[in-house]
N, C-alpha and C positions, 0 to 999 in steps of 0.2 A: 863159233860154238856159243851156247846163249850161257848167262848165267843160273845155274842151278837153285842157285842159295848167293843170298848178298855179297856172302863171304868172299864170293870166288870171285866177282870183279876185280879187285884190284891184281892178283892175279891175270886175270885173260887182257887188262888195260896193257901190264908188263907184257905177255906175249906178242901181242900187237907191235907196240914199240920193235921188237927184240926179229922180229919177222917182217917189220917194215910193212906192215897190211894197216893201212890206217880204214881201210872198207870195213877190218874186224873190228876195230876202236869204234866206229860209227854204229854198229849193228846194236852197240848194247845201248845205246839210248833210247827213250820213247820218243818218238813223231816230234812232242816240242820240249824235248829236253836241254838243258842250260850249260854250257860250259863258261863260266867265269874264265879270262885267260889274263893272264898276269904281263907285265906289270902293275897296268891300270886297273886290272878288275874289271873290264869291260864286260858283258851280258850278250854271247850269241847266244840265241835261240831258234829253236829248230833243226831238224837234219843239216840242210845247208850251209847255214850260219857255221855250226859245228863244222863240217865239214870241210868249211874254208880256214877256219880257224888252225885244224890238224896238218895242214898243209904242209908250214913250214914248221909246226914242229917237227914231223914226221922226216920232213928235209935235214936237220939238224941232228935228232938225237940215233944212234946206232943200237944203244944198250938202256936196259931200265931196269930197275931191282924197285921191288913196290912189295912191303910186308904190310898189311893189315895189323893194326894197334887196338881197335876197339872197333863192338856192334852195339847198334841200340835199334831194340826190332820192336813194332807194335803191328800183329797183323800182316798188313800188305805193304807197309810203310819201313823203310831201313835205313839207318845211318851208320855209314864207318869210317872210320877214321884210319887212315896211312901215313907210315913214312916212306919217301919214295928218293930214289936218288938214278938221275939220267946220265948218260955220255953221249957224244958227238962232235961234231965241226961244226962251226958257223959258216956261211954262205963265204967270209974271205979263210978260210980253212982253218981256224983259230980252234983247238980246242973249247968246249963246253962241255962241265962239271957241276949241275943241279942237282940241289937236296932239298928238301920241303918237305911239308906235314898237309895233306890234303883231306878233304869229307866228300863224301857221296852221299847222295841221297837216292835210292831206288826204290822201286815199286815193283810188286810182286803180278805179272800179267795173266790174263785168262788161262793163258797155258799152262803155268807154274813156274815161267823162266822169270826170272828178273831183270830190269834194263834201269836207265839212270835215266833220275828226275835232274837233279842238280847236281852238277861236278867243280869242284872249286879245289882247284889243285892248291891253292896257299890258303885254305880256308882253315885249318883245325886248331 
């Protein structure tokens, strides 16, 4: 489901998670949209890139809770900031317990849905 208004991203990110549909996490990006992925800050860009990216998240976390903190909207242009907090197993079965403050960036598409420019889960 696309996003309506900026707001609901962080939202349908947490569904994703929460549904293990990481094809619904991909959808809300544009064609060469950014995921920053942490530790390093590394820069995938593109569907793909992305795509490989979500893999082993997607492997790891089971639950995600993502509240919206703040919007800063000009036009077609959006910023919001989240706190977001994950669960899961690592790959040797270890529990994983992440919280973070992340930003999106999205743009408003011909259609009127919204998709992300930049996602930077430890950016905010």
């Amino acid at each position: 489901m696309p996003a309506q208004r900026p707001e609901d991203i962080s939202g349908l990110i947490a569904e994703a998670f929460n549904a293990n549909d990481p094809q619904a996490m991909l959808d809300l990006y544009e064609p060469d949209g950014i995921l920053v992925t942490p530790p390093d800050g590394a820069q995938k860009v593109g569907l793909d890139a992305v795509a490989e990216a979500l893999q082993p998240m997607f492997a790891a976390i089971s639950a995600a809770a993502i509240t919206m903190t703040s919007v800063l909207r000009s036009g077609d242009l959006a910023m919001t900031h989240a706190d977001w907090h994950l669960v899961g197993k690592n790959e040797d079965g270890e529990p994983v317990d992440l919280t973070g403050k992340g930003t999106v960036v999205s743009r408003r598409q011909p259609d009127g849905t919204w998709r992300i420019v930049f996602d930077d889960p430890v950016g905010a």
